[in-house]
N, C-alpha and C positions, 0 to 999 in steps of 0.2 A: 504494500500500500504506500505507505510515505514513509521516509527515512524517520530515526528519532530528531536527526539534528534540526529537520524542517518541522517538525511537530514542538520542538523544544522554542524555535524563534516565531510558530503559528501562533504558541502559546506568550511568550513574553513582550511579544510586538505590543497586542490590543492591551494587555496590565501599563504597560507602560505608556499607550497613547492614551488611555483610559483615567490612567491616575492626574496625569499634567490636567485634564478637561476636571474631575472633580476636584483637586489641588486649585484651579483657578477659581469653582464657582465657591468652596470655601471658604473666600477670601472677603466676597460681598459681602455685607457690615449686616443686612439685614433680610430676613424671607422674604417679605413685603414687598422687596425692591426689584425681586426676582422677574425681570423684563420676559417675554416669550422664547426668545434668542436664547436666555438664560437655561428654559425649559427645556429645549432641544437638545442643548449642550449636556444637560443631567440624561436625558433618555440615548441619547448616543454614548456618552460616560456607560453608562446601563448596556447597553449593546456591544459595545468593548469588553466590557467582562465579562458578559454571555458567550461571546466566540472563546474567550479566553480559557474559559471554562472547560466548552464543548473540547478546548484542543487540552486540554492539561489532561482531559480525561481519555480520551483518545492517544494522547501520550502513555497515561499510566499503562491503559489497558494493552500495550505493545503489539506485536503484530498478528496477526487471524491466520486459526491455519485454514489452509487450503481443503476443501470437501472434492 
């Protein structure tokens, strides 16, 4: 299927482009102020970690055998 080292950078890409987008919206002073822009940025943050996930687990679970 996929090597580990491609499953290893499938998984640390989206953490890391993940973390800087909620890293920035923590920064905001307050919920309140939370623009729609602001909103998209949280649901994409949220969807980086999802793929992050889907691969970290697909990393654990290592290669399928063949039937």
């Amino acid at each position: 299927m996929f090597s580990r080292k491609v499953l290893g950078t499938a998984t640390l890409m989206p953490i890391i482009i993940g973390s800087v987008g909620l890293v920035n919206l923590m920064h905001q002073p307050r919920f309140e102020t939370y623009r729609t822009v602001d909103v998209v940025q949280l649901l994409g943050t949220g969807a980086c970690y999802g793929v992050a996930l889907v691969a970290l687990l697909a990393f654990l679970r290592g290669p399928r055998a063949s039937s």
